[in-house]
VMD Tcl script that builds the backbone (N, CA, C; Angstrom):
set m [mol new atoms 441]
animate dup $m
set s [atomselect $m all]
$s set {name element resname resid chain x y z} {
  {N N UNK 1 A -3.932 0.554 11.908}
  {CA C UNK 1 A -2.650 0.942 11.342}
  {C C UNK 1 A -2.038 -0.268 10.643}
  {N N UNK 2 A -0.519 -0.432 10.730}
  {CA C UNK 2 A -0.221 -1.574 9.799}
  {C C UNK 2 A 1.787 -1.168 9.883}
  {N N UNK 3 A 2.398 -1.830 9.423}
  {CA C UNK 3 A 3.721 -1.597 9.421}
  {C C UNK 3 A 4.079 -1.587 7.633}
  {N N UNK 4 A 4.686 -0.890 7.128}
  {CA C UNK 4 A 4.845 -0.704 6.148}
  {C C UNK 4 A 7.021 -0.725 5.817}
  {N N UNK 5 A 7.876 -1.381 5.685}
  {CA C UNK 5 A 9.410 -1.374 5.562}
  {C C UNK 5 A 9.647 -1.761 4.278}
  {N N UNK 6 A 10.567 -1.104 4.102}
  {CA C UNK 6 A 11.478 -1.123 2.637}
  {C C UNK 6 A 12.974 -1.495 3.109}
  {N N UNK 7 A 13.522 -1.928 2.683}
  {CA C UNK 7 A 15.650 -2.116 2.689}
  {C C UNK 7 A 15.715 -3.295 1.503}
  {N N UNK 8 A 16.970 -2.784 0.877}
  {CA C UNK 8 A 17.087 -3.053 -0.141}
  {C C UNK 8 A 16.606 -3.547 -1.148}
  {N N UNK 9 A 15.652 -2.721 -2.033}
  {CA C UNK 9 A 14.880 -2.878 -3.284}
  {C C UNK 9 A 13.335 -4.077 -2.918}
  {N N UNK 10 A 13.276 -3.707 -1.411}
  {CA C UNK 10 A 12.260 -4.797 -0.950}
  {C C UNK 10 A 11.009 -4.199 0.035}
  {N N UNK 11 A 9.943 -4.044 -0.435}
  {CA C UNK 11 A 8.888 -3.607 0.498}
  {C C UNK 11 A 8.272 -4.902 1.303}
  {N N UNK 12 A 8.109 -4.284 2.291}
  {CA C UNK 12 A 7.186 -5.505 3.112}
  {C C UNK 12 A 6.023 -5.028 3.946}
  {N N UNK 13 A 4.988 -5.807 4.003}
  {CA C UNK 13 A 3.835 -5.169 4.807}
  {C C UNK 13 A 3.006 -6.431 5.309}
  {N N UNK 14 A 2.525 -6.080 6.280}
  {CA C UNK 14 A 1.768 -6.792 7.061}
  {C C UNK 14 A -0.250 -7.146 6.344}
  {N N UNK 15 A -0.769 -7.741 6.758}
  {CA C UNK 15 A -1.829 -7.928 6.403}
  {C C UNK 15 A -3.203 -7.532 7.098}
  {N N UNK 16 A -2.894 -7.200 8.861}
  {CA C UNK 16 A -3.775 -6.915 9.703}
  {C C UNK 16 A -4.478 -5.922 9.400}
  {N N UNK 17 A -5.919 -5.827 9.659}
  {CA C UNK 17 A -6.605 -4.642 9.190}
  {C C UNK 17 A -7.500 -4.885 11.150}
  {N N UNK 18 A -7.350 -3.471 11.305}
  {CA C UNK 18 A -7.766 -3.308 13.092}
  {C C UNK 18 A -9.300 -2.561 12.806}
  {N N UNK 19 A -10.039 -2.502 13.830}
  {CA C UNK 19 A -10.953 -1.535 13.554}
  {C C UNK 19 A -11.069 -1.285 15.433}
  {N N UNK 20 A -10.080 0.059 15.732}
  {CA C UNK 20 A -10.091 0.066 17.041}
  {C C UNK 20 A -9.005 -1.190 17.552}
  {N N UNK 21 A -9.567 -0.947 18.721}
  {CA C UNK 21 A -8.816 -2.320 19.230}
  {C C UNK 21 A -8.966 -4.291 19.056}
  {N N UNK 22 A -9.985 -4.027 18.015}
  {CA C UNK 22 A -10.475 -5.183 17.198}
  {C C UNK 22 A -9.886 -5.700 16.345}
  {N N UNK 23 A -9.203 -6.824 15.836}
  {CA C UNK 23 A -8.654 -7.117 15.001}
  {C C UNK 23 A -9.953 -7.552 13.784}
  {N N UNK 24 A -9.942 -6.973 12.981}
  {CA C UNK 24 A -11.198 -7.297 11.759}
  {C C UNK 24 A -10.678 -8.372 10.826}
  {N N UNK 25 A -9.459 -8.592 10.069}
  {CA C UNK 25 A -9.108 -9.393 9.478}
  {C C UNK 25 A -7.490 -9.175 9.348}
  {N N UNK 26 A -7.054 -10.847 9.227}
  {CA C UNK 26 A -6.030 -11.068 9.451}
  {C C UNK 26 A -5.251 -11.459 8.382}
  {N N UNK 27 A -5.915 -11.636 6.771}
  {CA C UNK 27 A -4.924 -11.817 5.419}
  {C C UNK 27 A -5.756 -10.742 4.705}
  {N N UNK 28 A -5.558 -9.674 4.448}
  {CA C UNK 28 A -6.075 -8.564 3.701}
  {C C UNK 28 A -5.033 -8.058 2.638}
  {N N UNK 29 A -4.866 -7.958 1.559}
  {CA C UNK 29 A -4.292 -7.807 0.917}
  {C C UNK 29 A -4.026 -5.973 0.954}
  {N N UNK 30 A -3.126 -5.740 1.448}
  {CA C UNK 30 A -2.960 -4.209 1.321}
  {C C UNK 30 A -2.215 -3.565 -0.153}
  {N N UNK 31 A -1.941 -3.879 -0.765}
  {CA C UNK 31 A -0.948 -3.547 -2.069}
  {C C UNK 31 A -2.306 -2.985 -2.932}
  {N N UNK 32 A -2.448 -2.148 -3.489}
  {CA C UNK 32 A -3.291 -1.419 -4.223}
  {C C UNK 32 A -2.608 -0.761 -5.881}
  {N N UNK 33 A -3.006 -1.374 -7.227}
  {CA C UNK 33 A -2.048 -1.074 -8.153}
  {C C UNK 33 A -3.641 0.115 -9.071}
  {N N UNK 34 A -2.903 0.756 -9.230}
  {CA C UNK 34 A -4.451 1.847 -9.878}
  {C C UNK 34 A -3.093 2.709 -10.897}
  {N N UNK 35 A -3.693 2.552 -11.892}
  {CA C UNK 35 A -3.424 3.386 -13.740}
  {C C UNK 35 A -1.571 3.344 -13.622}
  {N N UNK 36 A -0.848 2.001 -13.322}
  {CA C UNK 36 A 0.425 1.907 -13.361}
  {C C UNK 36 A 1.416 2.192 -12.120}
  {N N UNK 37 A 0.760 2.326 -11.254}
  {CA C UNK 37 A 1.578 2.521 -10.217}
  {C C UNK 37 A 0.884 1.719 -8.989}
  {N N UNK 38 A 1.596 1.567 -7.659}
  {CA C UNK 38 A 1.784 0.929 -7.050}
  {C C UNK 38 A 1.343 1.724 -5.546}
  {N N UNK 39 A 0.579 1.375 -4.988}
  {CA C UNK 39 A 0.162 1.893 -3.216}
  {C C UNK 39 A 0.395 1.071 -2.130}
  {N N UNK 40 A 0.722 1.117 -1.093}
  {CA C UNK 40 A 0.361 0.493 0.438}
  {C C UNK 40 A 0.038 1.979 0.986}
  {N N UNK 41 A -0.810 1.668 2.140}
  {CA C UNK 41 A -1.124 2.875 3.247}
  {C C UNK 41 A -0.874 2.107 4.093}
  {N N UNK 42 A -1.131 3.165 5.021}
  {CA C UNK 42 A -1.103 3.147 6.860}
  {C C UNK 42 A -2.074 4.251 7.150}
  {N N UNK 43 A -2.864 4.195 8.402}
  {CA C UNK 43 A -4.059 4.699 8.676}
  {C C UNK 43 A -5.383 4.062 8.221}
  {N N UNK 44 A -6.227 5.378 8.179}
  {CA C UNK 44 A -7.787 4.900 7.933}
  {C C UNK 44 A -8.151 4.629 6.828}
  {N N UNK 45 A -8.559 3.327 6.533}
  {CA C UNK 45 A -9.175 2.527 4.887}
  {C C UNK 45 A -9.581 3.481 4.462}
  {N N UNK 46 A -10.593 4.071 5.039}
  {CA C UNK 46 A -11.571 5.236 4.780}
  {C C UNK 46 A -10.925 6.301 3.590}
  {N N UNK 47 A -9.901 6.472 3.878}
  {CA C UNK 47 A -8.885 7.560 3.739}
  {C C UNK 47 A -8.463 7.162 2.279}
  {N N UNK 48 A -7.688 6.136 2.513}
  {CA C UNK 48 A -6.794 5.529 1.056}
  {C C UNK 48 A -7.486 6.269 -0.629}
  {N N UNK 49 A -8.955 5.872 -0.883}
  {CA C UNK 49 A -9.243 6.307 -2.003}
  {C C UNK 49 A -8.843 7.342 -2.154}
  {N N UNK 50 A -9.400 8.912 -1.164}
  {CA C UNK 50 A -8.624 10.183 -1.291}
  {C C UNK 50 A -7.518 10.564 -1.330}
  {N N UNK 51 A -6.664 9.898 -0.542}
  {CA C UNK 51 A -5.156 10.171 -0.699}
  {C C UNK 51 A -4.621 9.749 -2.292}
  {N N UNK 52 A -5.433 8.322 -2.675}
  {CA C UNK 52 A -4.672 8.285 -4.297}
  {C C UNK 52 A -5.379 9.081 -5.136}
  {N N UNK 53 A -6.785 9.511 -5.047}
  {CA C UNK 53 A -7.262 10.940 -5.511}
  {C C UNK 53 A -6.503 11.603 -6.267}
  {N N UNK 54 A -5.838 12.357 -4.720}
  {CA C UNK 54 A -4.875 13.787 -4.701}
  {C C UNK 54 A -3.886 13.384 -5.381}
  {N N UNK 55 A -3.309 12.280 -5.517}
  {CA C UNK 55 A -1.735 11.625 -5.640}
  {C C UNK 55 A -2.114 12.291 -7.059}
  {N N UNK 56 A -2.968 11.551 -8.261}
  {CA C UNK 56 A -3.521 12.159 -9.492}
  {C C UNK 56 A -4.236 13.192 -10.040}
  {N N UNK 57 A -4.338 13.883 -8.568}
  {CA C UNK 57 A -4.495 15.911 -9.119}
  {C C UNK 57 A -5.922 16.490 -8.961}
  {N N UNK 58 A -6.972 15.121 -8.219}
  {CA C UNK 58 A -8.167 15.198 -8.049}
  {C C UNK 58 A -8.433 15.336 -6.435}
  {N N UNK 59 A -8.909 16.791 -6.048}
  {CA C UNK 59 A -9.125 16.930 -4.605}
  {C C UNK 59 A -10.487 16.737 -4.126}
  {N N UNK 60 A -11.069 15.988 -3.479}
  {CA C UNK 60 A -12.624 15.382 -3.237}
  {C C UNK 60 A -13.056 16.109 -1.638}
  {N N UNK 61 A -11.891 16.709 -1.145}
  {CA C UNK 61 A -12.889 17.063 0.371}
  {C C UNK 61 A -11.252 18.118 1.060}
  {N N UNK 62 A -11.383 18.491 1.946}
  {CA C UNK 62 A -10.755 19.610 2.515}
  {C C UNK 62 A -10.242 18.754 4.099}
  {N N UNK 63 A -11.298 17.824 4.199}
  {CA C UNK 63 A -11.591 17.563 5.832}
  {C C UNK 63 A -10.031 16.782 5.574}
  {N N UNK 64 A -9.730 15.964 7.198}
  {CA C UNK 64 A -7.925 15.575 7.177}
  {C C UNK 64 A -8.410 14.651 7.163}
  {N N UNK 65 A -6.825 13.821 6.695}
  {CA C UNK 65 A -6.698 12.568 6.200}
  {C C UNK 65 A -6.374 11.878 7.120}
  {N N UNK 66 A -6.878 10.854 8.018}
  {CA C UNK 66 A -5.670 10.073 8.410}
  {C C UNK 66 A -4.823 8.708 7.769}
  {N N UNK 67 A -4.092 9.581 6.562}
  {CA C UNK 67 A -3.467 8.099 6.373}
  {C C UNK 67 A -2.425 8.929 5.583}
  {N N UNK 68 A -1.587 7.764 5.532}
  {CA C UNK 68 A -0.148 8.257 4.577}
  {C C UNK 68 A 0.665 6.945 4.313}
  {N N UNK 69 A 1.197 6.712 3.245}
  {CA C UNK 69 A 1.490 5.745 2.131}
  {C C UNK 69 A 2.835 5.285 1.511}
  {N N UNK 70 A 2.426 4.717 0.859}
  {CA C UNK 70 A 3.989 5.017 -0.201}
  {C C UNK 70 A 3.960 4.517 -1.472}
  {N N UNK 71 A 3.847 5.211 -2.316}
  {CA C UNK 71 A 3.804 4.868 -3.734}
  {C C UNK 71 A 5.289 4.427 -4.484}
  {N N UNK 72 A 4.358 3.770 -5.592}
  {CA C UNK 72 A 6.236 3.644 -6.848}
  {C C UNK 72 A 5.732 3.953 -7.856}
  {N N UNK 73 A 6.411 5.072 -8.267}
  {CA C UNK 73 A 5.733 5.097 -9.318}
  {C C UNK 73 A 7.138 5.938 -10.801}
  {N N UNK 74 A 7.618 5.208 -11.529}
  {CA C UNK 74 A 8.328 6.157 -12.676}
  {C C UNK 74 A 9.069 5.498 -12.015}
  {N N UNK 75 A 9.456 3.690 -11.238}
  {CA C UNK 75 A 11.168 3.793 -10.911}
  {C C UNK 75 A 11.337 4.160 -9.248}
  {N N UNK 76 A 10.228 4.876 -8.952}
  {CA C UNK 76 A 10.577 5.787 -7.749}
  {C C UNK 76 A 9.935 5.258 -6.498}
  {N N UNK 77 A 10.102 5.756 -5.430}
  {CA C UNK 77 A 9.682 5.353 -4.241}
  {C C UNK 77 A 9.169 6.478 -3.649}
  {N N UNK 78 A 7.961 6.374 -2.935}
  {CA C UNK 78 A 8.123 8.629 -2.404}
  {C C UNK 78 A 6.669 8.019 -1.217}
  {N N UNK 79 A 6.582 8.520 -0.595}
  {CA C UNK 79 A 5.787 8.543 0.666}
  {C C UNK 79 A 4.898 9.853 0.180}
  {N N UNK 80 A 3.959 9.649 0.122}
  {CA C UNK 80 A 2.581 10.486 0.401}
  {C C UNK 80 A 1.548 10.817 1.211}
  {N N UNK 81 A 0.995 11.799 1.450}
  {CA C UNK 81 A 0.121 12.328 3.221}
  {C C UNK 81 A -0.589 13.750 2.325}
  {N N UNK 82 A -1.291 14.058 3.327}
  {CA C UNK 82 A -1.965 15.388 3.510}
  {C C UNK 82 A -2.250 15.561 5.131}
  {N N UNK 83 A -1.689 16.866 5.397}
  {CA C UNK 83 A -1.834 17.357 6.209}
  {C C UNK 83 A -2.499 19.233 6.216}
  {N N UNK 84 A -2.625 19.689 7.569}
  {CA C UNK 84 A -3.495 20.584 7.301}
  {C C UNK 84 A -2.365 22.234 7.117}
  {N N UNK 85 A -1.107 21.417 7.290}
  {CA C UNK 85 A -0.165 22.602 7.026}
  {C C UNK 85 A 0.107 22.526 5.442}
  {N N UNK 86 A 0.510 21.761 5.061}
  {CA C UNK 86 A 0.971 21.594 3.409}
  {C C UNK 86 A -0.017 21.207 3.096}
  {N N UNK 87 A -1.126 20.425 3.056}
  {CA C UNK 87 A -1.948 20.301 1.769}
  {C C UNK 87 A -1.353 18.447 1.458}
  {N N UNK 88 A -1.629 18.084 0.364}
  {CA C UNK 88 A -1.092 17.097 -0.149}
  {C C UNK 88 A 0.568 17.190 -0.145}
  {N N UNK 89 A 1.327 15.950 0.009}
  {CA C UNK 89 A 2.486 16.257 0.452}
  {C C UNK 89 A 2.737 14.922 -0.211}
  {N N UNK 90 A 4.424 14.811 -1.906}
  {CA C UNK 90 A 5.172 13.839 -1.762}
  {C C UNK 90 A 6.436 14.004 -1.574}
  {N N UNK 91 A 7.079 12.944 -0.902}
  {CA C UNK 91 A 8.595 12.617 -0.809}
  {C C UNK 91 A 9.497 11.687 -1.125}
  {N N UNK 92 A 10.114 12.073 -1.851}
  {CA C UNK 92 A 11.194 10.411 -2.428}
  {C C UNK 92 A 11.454 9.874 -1.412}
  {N N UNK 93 A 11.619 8.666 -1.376}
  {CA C UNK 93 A 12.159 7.793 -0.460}
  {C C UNK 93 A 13.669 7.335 -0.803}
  {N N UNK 94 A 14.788 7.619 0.177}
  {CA C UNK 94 A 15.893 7.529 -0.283}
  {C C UNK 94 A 16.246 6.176 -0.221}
  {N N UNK 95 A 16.321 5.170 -1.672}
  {CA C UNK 95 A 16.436 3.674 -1.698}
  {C C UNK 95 A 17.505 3.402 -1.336}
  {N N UNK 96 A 18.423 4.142 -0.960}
  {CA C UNK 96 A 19.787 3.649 -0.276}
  {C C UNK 96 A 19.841 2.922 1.306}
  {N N UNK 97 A 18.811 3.587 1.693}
  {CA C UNK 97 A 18.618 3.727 2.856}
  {C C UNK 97 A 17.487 3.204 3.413}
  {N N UNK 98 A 17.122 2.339 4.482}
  {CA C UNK 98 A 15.818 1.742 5.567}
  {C C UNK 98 A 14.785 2.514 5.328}
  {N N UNK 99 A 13.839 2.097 5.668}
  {CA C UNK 99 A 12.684 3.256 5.855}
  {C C UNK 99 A 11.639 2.132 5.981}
  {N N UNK 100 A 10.489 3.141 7.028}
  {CA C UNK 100 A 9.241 2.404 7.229}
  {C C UNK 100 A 8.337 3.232 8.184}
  {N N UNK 101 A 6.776 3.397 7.954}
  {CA C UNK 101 A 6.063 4.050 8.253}
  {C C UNK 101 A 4.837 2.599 8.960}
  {N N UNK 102 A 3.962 3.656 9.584}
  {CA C UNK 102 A 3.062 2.956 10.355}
  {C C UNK 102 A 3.450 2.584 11.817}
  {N N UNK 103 A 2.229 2.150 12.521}
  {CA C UNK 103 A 2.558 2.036 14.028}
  {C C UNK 103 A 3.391 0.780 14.533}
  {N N UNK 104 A 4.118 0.254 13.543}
  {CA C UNK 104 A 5.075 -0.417 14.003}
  {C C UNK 104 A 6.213 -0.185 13.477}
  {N N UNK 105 A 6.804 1.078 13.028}
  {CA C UNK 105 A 7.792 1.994 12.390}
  {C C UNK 105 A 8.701 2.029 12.833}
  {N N UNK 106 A 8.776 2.143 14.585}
  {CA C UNK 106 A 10.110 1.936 15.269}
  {C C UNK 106 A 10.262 1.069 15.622}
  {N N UNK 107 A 10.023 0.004 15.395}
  {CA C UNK 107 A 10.299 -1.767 15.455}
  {C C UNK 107 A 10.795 -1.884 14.551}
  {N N UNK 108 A 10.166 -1.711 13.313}
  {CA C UNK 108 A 10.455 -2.050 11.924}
  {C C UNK 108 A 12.004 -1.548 11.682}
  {N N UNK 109 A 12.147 -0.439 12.285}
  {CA C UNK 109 A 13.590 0.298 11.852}
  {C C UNK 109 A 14.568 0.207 12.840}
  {N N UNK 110 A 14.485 -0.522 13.825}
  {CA C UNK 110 A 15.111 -0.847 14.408}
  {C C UNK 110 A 15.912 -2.078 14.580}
  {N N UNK 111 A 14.718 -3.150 14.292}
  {CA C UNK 111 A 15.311 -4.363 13.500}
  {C C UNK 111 A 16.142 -3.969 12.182}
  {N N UNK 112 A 15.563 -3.358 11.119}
  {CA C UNK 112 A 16.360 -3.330 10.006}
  {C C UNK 112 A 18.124 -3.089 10.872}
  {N N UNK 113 A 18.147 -2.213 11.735}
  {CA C UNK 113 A 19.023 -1.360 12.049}
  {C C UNK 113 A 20.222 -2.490 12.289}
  {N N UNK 114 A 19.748 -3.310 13.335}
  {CA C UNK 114 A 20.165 -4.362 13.657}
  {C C UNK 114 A 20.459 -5.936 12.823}
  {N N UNK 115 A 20.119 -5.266 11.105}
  {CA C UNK 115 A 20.537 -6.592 9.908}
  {C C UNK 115 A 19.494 -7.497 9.322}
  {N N UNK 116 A 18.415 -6.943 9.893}
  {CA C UNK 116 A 17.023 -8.095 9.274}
  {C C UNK 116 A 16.650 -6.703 7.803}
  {N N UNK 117 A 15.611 -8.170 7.510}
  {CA C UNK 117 A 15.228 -7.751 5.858}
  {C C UNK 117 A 14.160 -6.763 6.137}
  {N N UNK 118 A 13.531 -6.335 5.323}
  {CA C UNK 118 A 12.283 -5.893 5.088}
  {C C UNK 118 A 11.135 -6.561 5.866}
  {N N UNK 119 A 11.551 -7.831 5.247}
  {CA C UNK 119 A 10.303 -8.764 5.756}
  {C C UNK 119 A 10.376 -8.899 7.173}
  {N N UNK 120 A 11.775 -9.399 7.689}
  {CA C UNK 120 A 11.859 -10.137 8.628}
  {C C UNK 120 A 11.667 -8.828 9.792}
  {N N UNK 121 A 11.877 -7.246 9.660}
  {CA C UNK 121 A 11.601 -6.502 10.349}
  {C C UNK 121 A 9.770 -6.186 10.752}
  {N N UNK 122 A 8.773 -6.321 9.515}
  {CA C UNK 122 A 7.744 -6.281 9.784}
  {C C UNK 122 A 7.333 -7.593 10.568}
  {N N UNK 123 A 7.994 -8.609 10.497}
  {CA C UNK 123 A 7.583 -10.037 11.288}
  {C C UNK 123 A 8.298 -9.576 12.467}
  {N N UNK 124 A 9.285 -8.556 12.972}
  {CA C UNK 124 A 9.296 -8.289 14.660}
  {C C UNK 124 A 8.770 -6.814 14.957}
  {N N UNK 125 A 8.621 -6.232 13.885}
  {CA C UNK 125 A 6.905 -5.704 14.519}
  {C C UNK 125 A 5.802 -6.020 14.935}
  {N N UNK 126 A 5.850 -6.927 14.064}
  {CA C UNK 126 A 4.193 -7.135 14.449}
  {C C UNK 126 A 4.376 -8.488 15.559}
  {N N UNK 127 A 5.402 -8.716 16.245}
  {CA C UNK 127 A 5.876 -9.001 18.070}
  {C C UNK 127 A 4.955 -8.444 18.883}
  {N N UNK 128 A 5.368 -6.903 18.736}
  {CA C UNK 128 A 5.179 -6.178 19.692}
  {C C UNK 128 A 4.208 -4.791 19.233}
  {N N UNK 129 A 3.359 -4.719 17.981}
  {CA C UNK 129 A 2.675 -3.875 17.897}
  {C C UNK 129 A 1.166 -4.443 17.530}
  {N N UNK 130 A 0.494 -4.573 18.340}
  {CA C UNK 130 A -1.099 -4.930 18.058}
  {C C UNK 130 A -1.523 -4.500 16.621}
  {N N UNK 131 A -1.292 -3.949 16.101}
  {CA C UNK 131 A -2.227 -3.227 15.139}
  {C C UNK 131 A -1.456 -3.835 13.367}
  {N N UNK 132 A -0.026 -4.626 14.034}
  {CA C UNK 132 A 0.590 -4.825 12.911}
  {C C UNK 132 A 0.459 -6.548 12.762}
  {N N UNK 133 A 0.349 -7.496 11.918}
  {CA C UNK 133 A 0.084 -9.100 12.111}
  {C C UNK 133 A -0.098 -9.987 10.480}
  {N N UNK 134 A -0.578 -10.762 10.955}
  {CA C UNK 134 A -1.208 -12.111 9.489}
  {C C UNK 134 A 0.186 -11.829 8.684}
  {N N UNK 135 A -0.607 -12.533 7.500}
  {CA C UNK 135 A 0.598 -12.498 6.961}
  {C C UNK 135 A 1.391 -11.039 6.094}
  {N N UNK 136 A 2.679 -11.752 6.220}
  {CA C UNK 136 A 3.256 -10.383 6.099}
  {C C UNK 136 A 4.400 -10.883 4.122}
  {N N UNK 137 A 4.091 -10.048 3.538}
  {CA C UNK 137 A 3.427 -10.142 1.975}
  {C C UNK 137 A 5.002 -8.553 1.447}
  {N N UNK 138 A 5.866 -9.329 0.498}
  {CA C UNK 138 A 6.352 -8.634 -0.267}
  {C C UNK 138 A 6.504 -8.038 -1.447}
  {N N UNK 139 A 7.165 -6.896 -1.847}
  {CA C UNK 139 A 7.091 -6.383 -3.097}
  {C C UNK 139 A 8.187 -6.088 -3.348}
  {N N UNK 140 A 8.981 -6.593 -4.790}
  {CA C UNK 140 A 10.554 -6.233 -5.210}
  {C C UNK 140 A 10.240 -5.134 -6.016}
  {N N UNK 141 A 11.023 -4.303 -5.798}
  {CA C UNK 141 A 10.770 -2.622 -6.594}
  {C C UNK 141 A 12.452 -2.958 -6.930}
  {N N UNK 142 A 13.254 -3.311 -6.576}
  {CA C UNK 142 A 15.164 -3.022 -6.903}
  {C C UNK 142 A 15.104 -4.113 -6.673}
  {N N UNK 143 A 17.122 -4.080 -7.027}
  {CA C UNK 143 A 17.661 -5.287 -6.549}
  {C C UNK 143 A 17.542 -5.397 -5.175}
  {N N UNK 144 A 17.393 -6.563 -5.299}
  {CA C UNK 144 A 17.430 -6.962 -3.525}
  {C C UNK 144 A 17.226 -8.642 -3.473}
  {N N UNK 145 A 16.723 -8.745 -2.080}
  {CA C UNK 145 A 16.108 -10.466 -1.875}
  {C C UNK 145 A 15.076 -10.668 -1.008}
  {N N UNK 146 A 13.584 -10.733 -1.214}
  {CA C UNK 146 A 12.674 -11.145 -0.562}
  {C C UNK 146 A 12.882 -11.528 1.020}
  {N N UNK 147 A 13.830 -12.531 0.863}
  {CA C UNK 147 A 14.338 -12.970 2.315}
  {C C UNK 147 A 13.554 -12.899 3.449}
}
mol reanalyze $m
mol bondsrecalc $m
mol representation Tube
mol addrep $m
């Protein structure tokens, strides 16, 4: 998995890539830029190519995904998944507002909750969530401050 937080015009993500309870590598670049737009996931590597697939209208398999994301794309922010009730699934992400996905999600948003950045929330995730770590790597989409 991985921690994935946004607050104010600022994404942040961790670098850990797990395989199981194994830590496989610890500076992995997760940010993925394909035909103008912008990816991080959470879940299975495996997964990622198909999910940006679908994102562009190309469906490669039926079987489930485990992973779900968040793109920018047009300006925008929107979280993307497939599941076996909806199918491919996007959602704006409301930039007014915190947000963060992955297994260190309620760390991540809880710190924010409590006044830390983007960044500084995925750096007390990945405290207390194994799967979230290394370095932890930003992206300015708005105004905001790295911090």
């Amino acid at each position: 998995m991985t921690t994935i937080a946004y607050k104010d015009g600022v994404i942040a993500y961790d670098s850990r890539v797990t395989r199981g309870s194994l830590i496989d590598h610890d500076d992995y670049e997760k940010l993925i830029h394909r035909n103008g737009h912008q990816f991080l996931f959470t879940g299975c590597g495996a997964d990622f190519a198909a999910l940006m697939d679908e994102f562009f209208g190309v469906k490669v398999s039926d079987r489930p995904l485990d992973a779900n994301g968040l793109v920018v794309t047009n300006g925008r922010l929107c979280q993307i998944g497939r599941d076996a009730e909806s199918g491919f699934w996007l959602d704006e992400v409301w930039m007014e507002r915190s947000f963060a996905i992955g297994s260190g999600r309620d760390f991540a948003l809880a710190a924010m909750d409590m006044g830390a950045t983007a960044k500084e929330a995925v750096e007390a995730a990945a405290k207390r969530d194994v799967y979230t770590g290394g370095a932890i790597r930003t992206l300015i989409i708005g105004p905001g401050k790295a911090g």
